[in-house]
N, C-alpha and C positions, 0 to 999 in steps of 0.2 A: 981137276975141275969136277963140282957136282953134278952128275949128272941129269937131276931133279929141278936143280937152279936153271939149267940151260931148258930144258924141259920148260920146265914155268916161265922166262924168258921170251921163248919163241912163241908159246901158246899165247901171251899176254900183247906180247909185237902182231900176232893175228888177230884180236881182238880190236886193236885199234885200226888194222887197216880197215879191216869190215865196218868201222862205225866208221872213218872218214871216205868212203866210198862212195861215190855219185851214182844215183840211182840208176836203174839201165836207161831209163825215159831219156833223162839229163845228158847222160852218156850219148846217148842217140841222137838227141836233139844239136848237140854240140857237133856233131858226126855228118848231121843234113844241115846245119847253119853254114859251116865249115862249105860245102858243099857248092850250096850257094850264093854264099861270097865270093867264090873265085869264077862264076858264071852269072853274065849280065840275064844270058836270057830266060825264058821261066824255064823250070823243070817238074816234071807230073810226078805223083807220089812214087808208080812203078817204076819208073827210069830208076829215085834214088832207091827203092829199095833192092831192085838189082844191082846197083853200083855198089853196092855196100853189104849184100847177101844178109838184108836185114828182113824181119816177118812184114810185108804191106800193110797190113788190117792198123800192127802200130805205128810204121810208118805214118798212114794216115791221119792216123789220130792225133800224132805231136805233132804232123803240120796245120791239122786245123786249131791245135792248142793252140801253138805261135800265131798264126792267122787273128785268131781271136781276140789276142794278146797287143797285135799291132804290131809285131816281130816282123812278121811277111807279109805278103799278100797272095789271092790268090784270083788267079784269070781264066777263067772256064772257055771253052771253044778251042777250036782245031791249034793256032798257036797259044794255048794257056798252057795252065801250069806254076808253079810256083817261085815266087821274086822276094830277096830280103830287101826290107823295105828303111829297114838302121842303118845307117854307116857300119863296117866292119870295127871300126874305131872307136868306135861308142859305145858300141854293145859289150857289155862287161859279161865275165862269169857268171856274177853273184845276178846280176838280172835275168840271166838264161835260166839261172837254177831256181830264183823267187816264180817265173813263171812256169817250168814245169813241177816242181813239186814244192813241198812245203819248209818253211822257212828252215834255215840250217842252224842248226843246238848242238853246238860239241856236249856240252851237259845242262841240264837241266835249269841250272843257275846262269846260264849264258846272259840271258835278258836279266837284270838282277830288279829289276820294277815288277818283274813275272813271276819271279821266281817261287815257286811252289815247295821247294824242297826240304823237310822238317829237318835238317841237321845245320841250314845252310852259317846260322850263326856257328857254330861252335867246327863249321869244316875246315879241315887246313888245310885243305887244295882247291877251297875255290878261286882264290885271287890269280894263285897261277893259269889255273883254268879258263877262268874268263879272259884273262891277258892272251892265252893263248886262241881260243875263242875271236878273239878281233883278230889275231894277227892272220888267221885265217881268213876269217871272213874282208879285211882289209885287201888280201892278197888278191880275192877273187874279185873285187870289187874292181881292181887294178888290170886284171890279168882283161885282155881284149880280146875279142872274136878273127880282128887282123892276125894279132900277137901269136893266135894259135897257127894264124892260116899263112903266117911267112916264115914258122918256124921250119926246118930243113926237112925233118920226117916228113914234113905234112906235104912239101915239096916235093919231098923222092916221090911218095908216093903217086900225087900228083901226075909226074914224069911217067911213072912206070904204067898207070891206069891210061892216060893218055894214050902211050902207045900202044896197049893191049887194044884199046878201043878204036883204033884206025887200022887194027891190021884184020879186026872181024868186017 
């Protein structure tokens, strides 16, 4: 085997993780939604950001994103703190992700009414592109805030954080 070919290969297989990558915001927001959904009662920005050894300042900030958004709510005074105000079931990926950042373009030609890109007639990967483009964006569209939060990881985890936090 070339060594060069696999070289180029693996560089090219990182390049794409990096572009389909969810921003850290996303990533996070997804990580306190997650959060709480599986908790009726509110929870204040410090609580999750110690639960999750994530920075407060952005903590705060994505929960007043979502707040803003209509995503949660948020209750000030001694029992406040923050409530998801969606159904877990309802809340899709793709509207987690529309509200923290900016719309998602595997390439450029994604939106093809939009599309800016001077080769786009004569490209021979946009039609794949875009196909592939939905099937993404379709997926996330699908994929639910429950979906994430009954899948077994999120579970174990769950279990194992649980009992760390009754035995301090």
């Amino acid at each position: 085997m070339d060594g060069t070919n696999f070289s180029f290969n693996r560089s090219l297989s990182s390049i794409w993780i990096r572009l389909l990558r969810l921003s850290k915001k996303t990533d996070y927001a997804i990580i306190l939604l997650s959060h709480l959904a599986v908790n009726s009662d509110p929870v204040s920005a410090q609580e999750l950001a110690s639960a999750y050894h994530l920075p407060q300042p952005m903590v705060a900030n994505i929960l007043k994103l979502l707040a803003s958004s209509g995503v949660i709510e948020s209750k000030r005074g001694q029992q406040g703190g923050y409530s998801l105000v969606q159904n877990p079931e309802d809340l899709s990926m793709a509207e987690i992700i529309r509200v923290t950042d900016t719309s998602f373009n595997l390439v450029e030609c994604a939106h093809e009414e939009d599309c800016a890109c001077k080769i786009s007639q004569w490209c021979p990967t946009q039609e794949p592109l875009i196909a592939l483009h939905k099937k993404i964006e379709s997926f996330m569209a699908s994929l639910t805030l429950s979906e994430v939060t009954n899948h077994p990881q999120f579970k174990s985890y769950r279990r194992t954080h649980d009992e760390t936090a009754h035995l301090s």
